[in-house]
Structures are given as structure tokens and as C-alpha cells.
C-alpha positions in Angstrom: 159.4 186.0 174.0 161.9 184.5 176.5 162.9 188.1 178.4 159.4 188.9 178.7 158.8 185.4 180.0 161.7 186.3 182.9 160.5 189.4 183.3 156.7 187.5 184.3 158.8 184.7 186.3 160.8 187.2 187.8 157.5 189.6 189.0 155.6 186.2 190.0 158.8 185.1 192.4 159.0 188.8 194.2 154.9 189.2 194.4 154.1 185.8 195.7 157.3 186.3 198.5 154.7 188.8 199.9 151.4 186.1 199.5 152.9 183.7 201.7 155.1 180.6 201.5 152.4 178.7 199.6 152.1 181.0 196.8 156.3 181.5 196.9 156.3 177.8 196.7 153.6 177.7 193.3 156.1 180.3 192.0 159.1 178.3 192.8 157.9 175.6 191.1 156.8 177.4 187.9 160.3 178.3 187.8 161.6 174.9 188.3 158.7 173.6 186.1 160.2 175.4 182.9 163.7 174.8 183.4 162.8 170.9 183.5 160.3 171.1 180.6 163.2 172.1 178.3 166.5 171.8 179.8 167.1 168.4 177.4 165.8 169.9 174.5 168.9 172.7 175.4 171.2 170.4 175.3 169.8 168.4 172.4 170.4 165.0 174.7 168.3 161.9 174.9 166.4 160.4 178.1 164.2 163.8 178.3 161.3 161.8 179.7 162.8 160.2 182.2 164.9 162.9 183.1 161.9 165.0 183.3 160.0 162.8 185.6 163.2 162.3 187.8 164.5 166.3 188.3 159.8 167.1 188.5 160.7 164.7 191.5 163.7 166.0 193.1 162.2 169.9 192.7 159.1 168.9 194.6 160.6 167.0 197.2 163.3 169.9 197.7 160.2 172.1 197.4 158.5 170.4 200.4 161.7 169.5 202.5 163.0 173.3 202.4 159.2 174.6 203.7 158.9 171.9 206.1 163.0 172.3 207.7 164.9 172.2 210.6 166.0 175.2 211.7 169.7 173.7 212.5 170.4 172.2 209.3 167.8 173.5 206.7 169.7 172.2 203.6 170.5 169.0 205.2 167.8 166.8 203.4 168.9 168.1 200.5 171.6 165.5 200.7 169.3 162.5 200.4 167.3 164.1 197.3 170.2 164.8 195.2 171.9 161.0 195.9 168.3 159.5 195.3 168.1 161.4 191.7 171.6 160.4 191.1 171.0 156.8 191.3 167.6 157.1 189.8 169.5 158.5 186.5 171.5 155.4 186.5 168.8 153.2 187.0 167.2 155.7 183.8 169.4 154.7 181.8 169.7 150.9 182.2 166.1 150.5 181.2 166.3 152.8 178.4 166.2 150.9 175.2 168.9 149.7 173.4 170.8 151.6 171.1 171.0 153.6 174.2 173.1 156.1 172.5 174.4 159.4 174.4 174.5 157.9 177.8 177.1 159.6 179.3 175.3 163.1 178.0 172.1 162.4 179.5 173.6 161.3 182.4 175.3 164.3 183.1 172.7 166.4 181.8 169.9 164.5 184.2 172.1 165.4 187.1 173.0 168.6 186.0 168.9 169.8 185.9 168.5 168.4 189.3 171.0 169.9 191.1 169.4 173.1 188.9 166.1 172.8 190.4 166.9 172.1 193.7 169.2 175.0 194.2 166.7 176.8 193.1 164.3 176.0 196.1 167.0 177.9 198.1 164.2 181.2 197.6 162.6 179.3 200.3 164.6 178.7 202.9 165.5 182.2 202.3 162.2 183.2 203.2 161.9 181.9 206.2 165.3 181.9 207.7 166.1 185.8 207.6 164.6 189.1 208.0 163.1 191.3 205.6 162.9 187.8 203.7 160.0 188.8 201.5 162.3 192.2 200.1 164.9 189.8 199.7 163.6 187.5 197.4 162.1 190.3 195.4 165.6 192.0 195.4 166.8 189.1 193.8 164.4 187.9 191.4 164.4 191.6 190.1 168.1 191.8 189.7 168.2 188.9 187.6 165.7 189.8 185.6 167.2 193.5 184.8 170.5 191.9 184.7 169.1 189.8 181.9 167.0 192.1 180.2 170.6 194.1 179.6 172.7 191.3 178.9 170.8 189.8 176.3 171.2 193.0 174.4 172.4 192.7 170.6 175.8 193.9 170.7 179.6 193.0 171.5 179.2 191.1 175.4 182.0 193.3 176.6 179.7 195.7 176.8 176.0 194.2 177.3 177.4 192.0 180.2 179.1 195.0 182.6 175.5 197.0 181.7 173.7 193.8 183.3 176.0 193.5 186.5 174.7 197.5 186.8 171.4 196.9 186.4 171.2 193.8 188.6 172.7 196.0 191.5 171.0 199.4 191.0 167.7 197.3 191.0 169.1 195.4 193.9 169.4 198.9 195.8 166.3 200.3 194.9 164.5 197.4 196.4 166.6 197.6 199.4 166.7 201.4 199.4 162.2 200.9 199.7 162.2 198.8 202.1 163.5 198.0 205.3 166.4 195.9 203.6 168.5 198.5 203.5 170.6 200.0 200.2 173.8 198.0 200.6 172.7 195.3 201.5 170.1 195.4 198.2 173.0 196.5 196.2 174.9 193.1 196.9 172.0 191.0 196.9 171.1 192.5 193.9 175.2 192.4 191.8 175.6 188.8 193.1 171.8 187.7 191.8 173.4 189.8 188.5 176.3 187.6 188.2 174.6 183.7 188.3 171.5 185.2 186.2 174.6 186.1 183.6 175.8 182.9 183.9 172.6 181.2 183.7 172.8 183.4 179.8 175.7 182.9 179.0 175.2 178.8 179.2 171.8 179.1 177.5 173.8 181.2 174.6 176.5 178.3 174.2 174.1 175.4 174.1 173.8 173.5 171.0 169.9 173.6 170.9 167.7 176.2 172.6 164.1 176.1 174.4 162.3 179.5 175.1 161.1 177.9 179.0 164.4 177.2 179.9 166.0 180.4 178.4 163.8 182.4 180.3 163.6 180.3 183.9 167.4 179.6 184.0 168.2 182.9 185.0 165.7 183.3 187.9 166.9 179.8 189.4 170.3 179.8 189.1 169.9 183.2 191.6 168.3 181.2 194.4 171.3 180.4 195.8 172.3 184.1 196.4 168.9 184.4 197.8 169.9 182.2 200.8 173.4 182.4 201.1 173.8 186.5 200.8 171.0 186.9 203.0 172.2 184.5 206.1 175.6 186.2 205.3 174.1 190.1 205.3 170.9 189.5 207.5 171.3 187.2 209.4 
């Protein structure tokens, strides 16, 4: 249930990058959307509501900053909404009621799904900042899908993992290799998206609780970054 929910996540980020930045933005928050809804539940830490309303917060406002940037500092406001979350998970936890047991866990799990959600808004800035931006995000979002659909295969991870970081590129490449992207640069795109979506399973595998949303949204979001960063590097 959760792979075929990244695989849906995954084909909603790449076809909406092609819609506009309105409908990439919807898509960006269903992604953000389910790794809030079960991130805490993950975790199996308290303060899910107020975490839930405070890291909904923070991926919205990132959501709207990143569309609405400056062109000379695009990640700049970025600043303010993570140090506004962070003090609003202290402020969480003071007026949570007493026994307020596991506050140094929800704490660091509060700040832990912001800075998630709001690096995952980087598919945005992507979009706009660098050609071929609509192939890029769909390289990506495909990669870390493939990458995984293959990792999460039953089996020792020695051997599962290496056929994900292969999957994540060749499907980076083939994206690149259709469109005016180019093959290399798809190919990198697609191995680095590979590597954080493997990371993103391989933290979802060592939690002590589990949630089907955030299994299958983590590893579409933690590739955002690559999005932006990879494609200012390779595109310019």
C-alpha cells in the first residue's frame, strides 16, 4: 500500500510540474500533507497535534514564500519560518499538560518534521529558477520512486539498496534522455534523488512505530532538495 502510494505521489509531483506552479504547489503539499499527518505516529512521540498544526504551518508558509521569491535570495525567508516553528515547539510544549512526559522527543521530533516539509518545498524553487524545470522535477520525483520501489524489496539490503541507486539513475536518464534535459544531467539528477529517497527508507525502516502516509511521502520529500540544488548546480 505505501509503494503504490509513492508511486501516485511520485506521478502527481512530475505531472503537475507540467500544469503549472499552482497545481506543483497542490502536489507539494499533498506530499508535505502526509508526512505531517504521520510523522509522530513514526516515531511513536507525544505532542502530534500541536506538532501537526505547527509543521501544516511552516509547509504552507514555505509553500507560499518559495512561489512568491526573490530571485537573489530565494531560500532566504526560509530562515524566518524555520526559527518561528522552532520557538513555536517550545511554546508547544509549555502548554502541554502536565505529566508532559517525552519532551525532549517531541521536541526534536516537531523540529525534525518541519525542517522535512520545508525542504521539501525546494521542488518549487526548482521550478522556477532553472531550465527544463518541469523535466527536472519529474526526473526526480521518478527516481525516487524507482529507487524505492527496488529498495524496499524483501531481501538482504546489500543488495536491494545498490538495485535502487540503479534504478533511481537509469530513470533519472531516461527522463533526461526524452527531453531536452539531457542524459547526464538526468542520470545525476536522478542517482542523487536515489540516494535521499534511500535515506528517507532506511529511517522509516528503523523507526520504532510506522504510518503508511509518511512511509510513502518521505521518500518523495526528502528528494526536493536535490531538485533545487543539482539543478542550479547542472542547469543553471
Amino acid at each position: 500500500m505505501a509503494l503504490a502510494l509513492t508511486v501516485v505521489l511520485a506521478g502527481a509531483v512530475s505531472l503537475s510540474a507540467y500544469a503549472g506552479v499552482v497545481v506543483l504547489v497542490l502536489a507539494v503539499a499533498l506530499v508535505q500533507g502526509f508526512v505531517v499527518a504521520g510523522w509522530h505516529r513514526t516515531l511513536l512521540v507525544p505532542g502530534r497535534v500541536g506538532a501537526v498544526v505547527i509543521a501544516g504551518a511552516a509547509a504552507l508558509g514555505g509553500d507560499l514564500l518559495l512561489v512568491r521569491h526573490d530571485e537573489s535570495g530565494p531560500l532566504a525567508p526560509l530562515s524566518g519560518v524555520l526559527g518561528l516553528t522552532i520557538v513555536a515547539g517550545f511554546v508547544q510544549q509549555m502548554v502541554r499538560r502536565a505529566p508532559r512526559e517525552g519532551v525532549t522527543a517531541s521536541i526534536s521530533a516537531t523540529t525534525t518534521l518541519t525542517v522535512t516539509v520545508v525542504l521539501a518545498a525546494l521542488y518549487l524553487p526548482a521550478y522556477g529558477d532553472t531550465s527544463g524545470s518541469a523535466a527536472l522535477v519529474t526526473a526526480v520525483a521518478v527516481a525516487a520512486a524507482g529507487a524505492t520501489l527496488l529498495a524496499a524489496l524483501p531481501g538482504p539490503t546489500w543488495v536491494s539498496m545498490p538495485l535502487g541507486l540503479g534504478a533511481g539513475g537509469a530513470l533519472g536518464w531516461l527522463v533526461g534522455q526524452a527531453t531536452h534535459l539531457g542524459a547526464g544531467n538526468g542520470g545525476l539528477l536522478g542517482l542523487a534523488a536515489a540516494v535521499l529517497a534511500e535515506v528517507a527508507l532506511a529511517l522509516v525502516r528503523r523507526a520504532a512505530g510506522h504510518d503508511r502516509m509518511t512511509a510513502a511521502a518521505l521518500p518523495i520529500a526528502f528528494a526536493g532538495p536535490a531538485a533545487y540544488i543539482l539543478g542550479l548546480i547542472l542547469l543553471g
